[in-house]
N, C-alpha and C positions, 0 to 999 in steps of 0.2 A: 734311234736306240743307241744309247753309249754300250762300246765292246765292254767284254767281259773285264773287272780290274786284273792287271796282271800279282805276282806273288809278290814282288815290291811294294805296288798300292797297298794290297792287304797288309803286310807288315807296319807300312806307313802309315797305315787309318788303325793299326790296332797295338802298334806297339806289345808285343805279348809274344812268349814260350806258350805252346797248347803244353796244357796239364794233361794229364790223364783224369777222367771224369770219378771224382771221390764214389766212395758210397756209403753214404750215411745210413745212419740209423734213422729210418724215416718216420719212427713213433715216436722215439724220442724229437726228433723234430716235431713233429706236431704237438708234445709235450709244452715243447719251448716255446711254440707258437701262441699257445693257449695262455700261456702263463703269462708271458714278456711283451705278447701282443704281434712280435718278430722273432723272423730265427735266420740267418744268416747261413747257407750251404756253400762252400768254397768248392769252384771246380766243377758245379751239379751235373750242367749240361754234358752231354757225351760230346767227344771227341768229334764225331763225325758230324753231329748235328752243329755245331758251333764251328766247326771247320767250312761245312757248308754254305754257311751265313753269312760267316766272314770273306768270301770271295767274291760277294753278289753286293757285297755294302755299297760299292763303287758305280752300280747302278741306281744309286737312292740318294748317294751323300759323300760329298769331295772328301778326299782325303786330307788329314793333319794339315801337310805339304801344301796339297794344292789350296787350301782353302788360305792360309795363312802367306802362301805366296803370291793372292791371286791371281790364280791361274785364268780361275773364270768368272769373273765380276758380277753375270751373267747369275750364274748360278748360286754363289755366294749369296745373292742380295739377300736370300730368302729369310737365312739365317740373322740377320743380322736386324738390334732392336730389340724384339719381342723374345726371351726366353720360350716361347712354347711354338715359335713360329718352324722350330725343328724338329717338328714332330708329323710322320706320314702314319696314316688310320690301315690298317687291314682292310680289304686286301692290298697288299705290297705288291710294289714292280715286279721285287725277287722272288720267285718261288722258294726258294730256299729257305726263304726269312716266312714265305706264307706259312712254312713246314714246322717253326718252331712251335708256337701256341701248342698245336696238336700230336705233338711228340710224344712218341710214349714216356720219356722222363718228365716230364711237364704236366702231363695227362695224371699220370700215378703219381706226383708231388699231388697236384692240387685233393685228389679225389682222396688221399689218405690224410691230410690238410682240412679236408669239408666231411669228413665221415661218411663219403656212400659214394658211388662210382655215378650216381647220376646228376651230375654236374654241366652247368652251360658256360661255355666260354661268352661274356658278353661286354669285352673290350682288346683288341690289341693295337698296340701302338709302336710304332721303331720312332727314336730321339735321337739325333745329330747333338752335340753342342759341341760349341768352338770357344776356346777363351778370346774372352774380347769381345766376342760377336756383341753378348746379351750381359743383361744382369740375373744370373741365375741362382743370388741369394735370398733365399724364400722366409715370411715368416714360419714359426710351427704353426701345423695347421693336422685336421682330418683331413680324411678323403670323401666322407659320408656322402658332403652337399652335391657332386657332378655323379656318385657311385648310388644312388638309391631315390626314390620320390620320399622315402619316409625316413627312419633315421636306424642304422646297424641294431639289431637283435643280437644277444647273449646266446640264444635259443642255437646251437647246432642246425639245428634243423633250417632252420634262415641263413648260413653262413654265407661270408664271400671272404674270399682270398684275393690281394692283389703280390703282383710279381715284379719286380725290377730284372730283368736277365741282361747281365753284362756281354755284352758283345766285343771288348777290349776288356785288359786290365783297369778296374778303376781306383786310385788312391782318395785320399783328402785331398788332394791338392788336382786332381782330374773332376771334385765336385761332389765326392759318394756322398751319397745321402744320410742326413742325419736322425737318427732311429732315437726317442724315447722309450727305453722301457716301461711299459704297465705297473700303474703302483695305484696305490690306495686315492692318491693324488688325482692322476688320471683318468680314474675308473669316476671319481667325483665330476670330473667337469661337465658340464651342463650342453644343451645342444647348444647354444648361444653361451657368450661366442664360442666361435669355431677356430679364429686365427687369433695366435699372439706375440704380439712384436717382443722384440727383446725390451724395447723401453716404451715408455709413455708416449701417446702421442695424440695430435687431436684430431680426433677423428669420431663423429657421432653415430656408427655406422653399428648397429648392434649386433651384429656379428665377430669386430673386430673388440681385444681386450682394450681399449683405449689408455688403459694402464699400466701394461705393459707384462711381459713375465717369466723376470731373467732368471727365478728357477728352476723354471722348465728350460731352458739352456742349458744351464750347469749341468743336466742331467746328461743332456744328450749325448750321443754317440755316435761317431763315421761307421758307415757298415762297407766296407771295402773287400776287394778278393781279385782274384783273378780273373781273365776271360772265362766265360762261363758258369761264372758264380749266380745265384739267384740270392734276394732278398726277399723273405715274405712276410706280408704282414694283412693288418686287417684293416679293415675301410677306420675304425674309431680309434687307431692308434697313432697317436702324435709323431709328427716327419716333418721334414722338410727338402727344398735341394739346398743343395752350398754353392758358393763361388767358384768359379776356376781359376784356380792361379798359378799353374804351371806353365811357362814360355810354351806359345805354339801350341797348347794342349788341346785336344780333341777327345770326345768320349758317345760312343757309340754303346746303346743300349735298349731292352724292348720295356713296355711296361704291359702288360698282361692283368685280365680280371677272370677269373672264373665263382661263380656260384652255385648253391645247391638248385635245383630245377625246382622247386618248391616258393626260392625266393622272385617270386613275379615283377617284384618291384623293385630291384638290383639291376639296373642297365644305363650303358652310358650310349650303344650304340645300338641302332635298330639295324639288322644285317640287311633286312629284306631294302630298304633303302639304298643301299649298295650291290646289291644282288645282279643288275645288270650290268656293272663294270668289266671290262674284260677281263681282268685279273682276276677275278670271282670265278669265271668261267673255267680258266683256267685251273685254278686250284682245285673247285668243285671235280674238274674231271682226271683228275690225278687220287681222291681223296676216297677212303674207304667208310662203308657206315658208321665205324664208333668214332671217324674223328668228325662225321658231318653231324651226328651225335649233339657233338657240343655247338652248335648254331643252331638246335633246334630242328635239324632233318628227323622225321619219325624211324624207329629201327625197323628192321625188318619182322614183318607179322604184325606190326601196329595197326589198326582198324583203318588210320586214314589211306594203307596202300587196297586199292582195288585198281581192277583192269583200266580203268581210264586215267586214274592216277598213277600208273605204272608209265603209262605209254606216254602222259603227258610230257610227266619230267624227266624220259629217254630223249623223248623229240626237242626241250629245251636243254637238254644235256648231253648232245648226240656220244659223247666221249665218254660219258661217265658207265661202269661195268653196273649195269643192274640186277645182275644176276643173284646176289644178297638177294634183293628185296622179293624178286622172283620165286626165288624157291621158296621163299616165306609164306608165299603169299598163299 
């Protein structure tokens, strides 16, 4: 197990002043959300929670320094190549970082974001990138194809949100991601294609626009902010990542799905799949009902707790407090 990073590392992998956590107008966000398709929160995360995160990165992913100095060849390789090769699935090394998803700032974004409090978290992701590593200039594209079996509904009641949460400052030049807003345009494009290059190219792959379509660039826009800032948007609105072109640049960040419990067919990751990892165990028995909630644990009083399923998942969760579900029952 690598030790904890010291407060240098962390400064070092995050380059960032902690803000104090904004507080929006979180209807008017989701005003923004509905209309633009994105809304942009600078600072969202609280203090603590993103102070907590930031200490534990160091167990997940080299820092700026170490990475660009190679420190550890070892460890580097991972990153290096494949832009998506810097990405670790939930549950995470860190508890800290397992802590964010289910935060109450993140919990009450998405569930005022999806119109109902009964929402499933059903992806989280923490992303290392290094300049230089990768190529991590992306066409525009959705997220539909890997977030759903069928294709985003209009319908509320279907909704999914996804989340960018910066875990450092991010600029243009650190990579922030490029955000189209919603227009008459975009509300037009068809399920095919999905990705479009800035220009022409050949490629007979009917997915891709093969002819290219540099006015939906022109549109675009960095969505940048400080540590702590969230980006939200919806699985059918046009993004991309960018390049990194800053000397030495590193950029540290989670990407988050949550949906309404209604949308069945919304999922990138099946939990139960991962459910005997240690780190599951782990967080499971740290975790209270409304955030196990969001994976699908039934609430307390729900029909499926009776005595033998009480005592089942005490005995594979020996740490977990069942007393919620107990008195319910």
């Amino acid at each position: 197990m690598m030790p904890d990073p010291t407060e240098s590392q962390v400064s070092d992998s995050c380059r960032t002043a902690i803000l104090p956590c904004m507080d929006p107008d979180l209807a008017a966000a989701r005003t923004t959300w509905l209309e633009d398709g994105y809304v942009v929160l600078p600072g969202y995360l609280p203090a603590d929670d993103l102070v907590a995160a930031q200490r534990e990165l160091g167990e997940m992913f080299p820092s700026a320094d170490d990475f660009h100095d190679d420190v550890d060849p070892g460890r580097n390789a991972r990153f290096i190549g494949d832009e998506f090769d810097g990405i670790d699935g939930f549950p995470f090394a860190s508890l800290a970082l397992n802590r964010v998803p289910v935060s109450d700032a993140l919990v009450t974004l998405a569930t005022t974001l999806l119109g109902t409090t009964d929402v499933r978290l059903y992806s989280a992701e923490a992303w290392a990138k290094y300049a230089g590593a990768a190529d991590y200039d992306q066409d525009l594209h959705r997220d539909y194809l890997n977030h759903t079996i069928l294709v985003p509904s209009s319908d509320p009641a279907f909704g999914q949100v996804e989340m960018f949460v910066f875990l450092c400052d991010v600029t243009a030049e650190l990579g922030a991601p490029r955000m189209v807003r919603r227009s008459p345009v975009t509300d037009a494009l068809p399920a095919r294609p999905n990705f479009f290059p800035r220009r022409a190219i050949d490629d007979d792959d009917s997915f891709i626009a093969a002819e290219g379509r540099p006015d939906l660039f022109e549109t675009e826009a960095p969505a940048t902010g400080p540590a702590g800032s969230v980006v939200a948007f919806q699985p059918q609105t046009v993004h991309r990542g960018a390049a990194m072109t800053e000397p030495r640049g590193a950029r540290f960040t989670m990407h988050l799905n949550y949906r309404t419990a209604a949308a069945e067919w919304a999922h990138r990751h099946a939990w139960a799949d991962r459910s005997h990892d240690p780190h599951w165990y782990r967080f499971v028995e740290q975790a209270g009902p409304r955030q196990l909630e969001l994976f699908g644990f039934p609430p307390p009083g729900h029909a499926y707790w009776t005595e033998q399923t009480l005592a089942g998942v005490a005995q594979r969760y020996p740490g977990l407090d069942m007393s919620p579900w107990r008195a319910a029952h």
